[in-house]
N, C-alpha and C positions, 0 to 999 in steps of 0.2 A: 504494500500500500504506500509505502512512501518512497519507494521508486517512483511510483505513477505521480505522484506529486513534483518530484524534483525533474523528472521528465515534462512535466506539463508546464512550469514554473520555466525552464532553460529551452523549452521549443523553440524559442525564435535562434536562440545563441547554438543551438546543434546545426538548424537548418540553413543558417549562415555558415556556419564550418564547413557544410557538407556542399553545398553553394559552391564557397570559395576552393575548395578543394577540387570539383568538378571543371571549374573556369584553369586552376591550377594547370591542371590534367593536358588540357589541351593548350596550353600557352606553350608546355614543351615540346608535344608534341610540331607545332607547327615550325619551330627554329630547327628540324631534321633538314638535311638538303640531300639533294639526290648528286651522284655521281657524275660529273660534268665532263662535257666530250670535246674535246678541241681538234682542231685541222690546221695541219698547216697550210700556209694561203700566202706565201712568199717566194719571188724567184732569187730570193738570194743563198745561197751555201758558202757563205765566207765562215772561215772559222768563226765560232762564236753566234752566227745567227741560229741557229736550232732552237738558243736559248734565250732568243729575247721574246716576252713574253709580246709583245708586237704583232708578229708575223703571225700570231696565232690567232685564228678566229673560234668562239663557240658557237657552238651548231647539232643540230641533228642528224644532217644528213653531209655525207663524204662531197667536199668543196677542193681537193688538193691539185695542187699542179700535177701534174702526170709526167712529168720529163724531169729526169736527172733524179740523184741519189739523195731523195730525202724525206723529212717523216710524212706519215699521210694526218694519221692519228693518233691524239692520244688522252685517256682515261686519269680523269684527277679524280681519286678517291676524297668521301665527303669529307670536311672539315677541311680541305688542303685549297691550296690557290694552285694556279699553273707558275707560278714564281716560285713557291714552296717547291714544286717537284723539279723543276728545271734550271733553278740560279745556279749560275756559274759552271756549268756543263759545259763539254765541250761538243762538237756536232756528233763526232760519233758515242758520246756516252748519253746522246740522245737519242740517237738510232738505235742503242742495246736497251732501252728500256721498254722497246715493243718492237723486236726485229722483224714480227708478222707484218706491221704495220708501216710500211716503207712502198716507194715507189720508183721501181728503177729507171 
């Protein structure tokens, strides 16, 4: 019986927790991001362009030059930027991180 008391008494202060807890819930869900897909979209292969974040475009769909030795695409895991996976590389330590993904 005096459960049901202290329940009825705190109603509004539970139904607020449970409220904000709900809103909670999806606030983190929506800062998830999904896996981002870059192209390279540059005719330059001088040492060092692989890795400027530049030459890169994001996309859905495959935009790559087709002629000479360079990446087509490539996959930045979520939380990362394409700087994070690529500063300071060189052209071919950018080619070994997806040698499927090349265009001779």
């Amino acid at each position: 019986m005096k459960l049901n008391q202290i329940l009825k008494a705190n109603a509004v202060a539970i139904a607020a927790v449970i409220f904000s807890g709900a809103v909670m819930s999806f606030k983190v869900m929506e800062k998830k991001s999904a896996d981002k897909q870059y192209f390279y979209n540059s005719s330059d292969v001088s040492e060092g362009a692989f890795a400027e974040v530049a030459n890169w475009q994001e996309g859905t769909s495959p935009s790559c030059i087709t002629s000479g030795n360079r990446p087509c695409s490539m996959t930045v895991p979520e939380g990362s930027s394409l700087s994070d996976v690529i500063d300071g590389l060189t052209n071919a330590q950018v080619l070994a991180i997806n040698p499927s993904e090349r265009r001779p």
